[in-house]
Every structure is written in structure tokens, then in C-alpha cells.
C-alpha positions in Angstrom: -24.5 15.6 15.0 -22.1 13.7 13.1 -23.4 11.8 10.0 -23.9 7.9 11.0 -23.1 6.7 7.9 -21.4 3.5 6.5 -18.4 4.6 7.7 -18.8 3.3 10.7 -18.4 -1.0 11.4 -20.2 -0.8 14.8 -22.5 1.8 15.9 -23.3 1.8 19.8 -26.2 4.2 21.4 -24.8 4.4 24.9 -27.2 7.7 25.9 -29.4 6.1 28.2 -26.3 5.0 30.0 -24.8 6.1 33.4 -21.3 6.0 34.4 -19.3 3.3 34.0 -21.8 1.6 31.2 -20.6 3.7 28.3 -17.2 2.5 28.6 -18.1 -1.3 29.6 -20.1 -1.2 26.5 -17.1 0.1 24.0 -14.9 -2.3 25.8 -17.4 -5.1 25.1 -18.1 -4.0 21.3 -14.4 -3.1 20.6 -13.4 -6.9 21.9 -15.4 -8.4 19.2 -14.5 -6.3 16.5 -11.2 -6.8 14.5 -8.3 -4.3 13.9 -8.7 -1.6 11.3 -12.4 -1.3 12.4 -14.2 1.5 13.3 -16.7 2.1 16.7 -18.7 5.0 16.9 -20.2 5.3 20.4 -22.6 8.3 21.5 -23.0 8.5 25.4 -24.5 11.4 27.5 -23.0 10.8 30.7 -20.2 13.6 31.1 -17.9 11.1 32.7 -17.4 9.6 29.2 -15.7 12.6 27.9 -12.4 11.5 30.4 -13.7 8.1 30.5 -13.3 6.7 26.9 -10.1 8.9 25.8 -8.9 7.4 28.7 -9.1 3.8 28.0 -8.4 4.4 24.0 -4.9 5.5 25.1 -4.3 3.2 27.8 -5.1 0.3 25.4 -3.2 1.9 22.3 -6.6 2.2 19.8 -7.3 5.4 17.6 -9.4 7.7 18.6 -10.4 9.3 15.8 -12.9 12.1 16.7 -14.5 13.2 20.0 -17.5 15.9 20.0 -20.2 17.5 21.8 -23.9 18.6 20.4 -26.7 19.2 22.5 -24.8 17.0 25.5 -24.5 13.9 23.6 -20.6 12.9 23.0 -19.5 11.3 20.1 -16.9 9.2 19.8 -15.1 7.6 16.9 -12.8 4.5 18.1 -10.3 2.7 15.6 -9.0 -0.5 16.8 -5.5 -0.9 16.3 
């Protein structure tokens, strides 16, 4: 697992979560935040893997890091 540090401005625990509420939550928590922040999102749902890369491209953000431990994905989201 990645180190949740303070290197992160948002940190969002989405492994509960079931496919499409991974992404609806990063869309809400990257609207509030502003540009040069950073979102780290952990999900468990394998549709988040095409899911969130997905939408980080379509909207033009960063997407700094994606991995897999012990099927939780991590995500690191820059909004730009």
C-alpha cells in the first residue's frame, strides 16, 4: 500500500463502494477542490481500474499513479 501521507490534499476511502460510486465520489471531491491539488482515492470495485482513468482523461486532470495491492486500487488524481 501506498503511504497516506500529507501528500495528499483529499483522501477518499471508496472500498466499500460498488460501481458507479467510486467515480461519483472523485467527481464530487475533485469539484470542490482547486487546481494544483491532489486526490487520492482507494476503491475495490474492479470497474474503477477503466472507470477513473477514464474520466481523468476525458476531463484533462493528472493522474499521477494507479496501483493494485491485495485488490484495493489506488489512485492519485491531480486537478489541473
Amino acid at each position: 500500500m501506498i503511504n497516506l501521507s500529507n501528500e495528499y490534499d483529499v483522501i477518499l476511502d471508496a472500498r466499500e463502494d460498488r460501481c458507479p460510486m467510486p467515480l461519483l465520489k472523485a467527481k464530487m471531491a475533485l469539484s470542490k477542490m482547486v487546481i494544483g491539488e491532489r486526490l487520492c482515492i482507494m476503491a475495490s470495485d474492479s470497474g474503477s481500474l477503466k472507470d477513473i482513468p477514464q474520466y481523468v482523461s476525458l476531463v484533462g486532470f493528472s493522474l499521477l499513479l494507479t496501483c493494485e495491492d491485495d485488490d484495493i486500487y489506488t489512485f492519485v488524481i491531480q486537478k489541473s
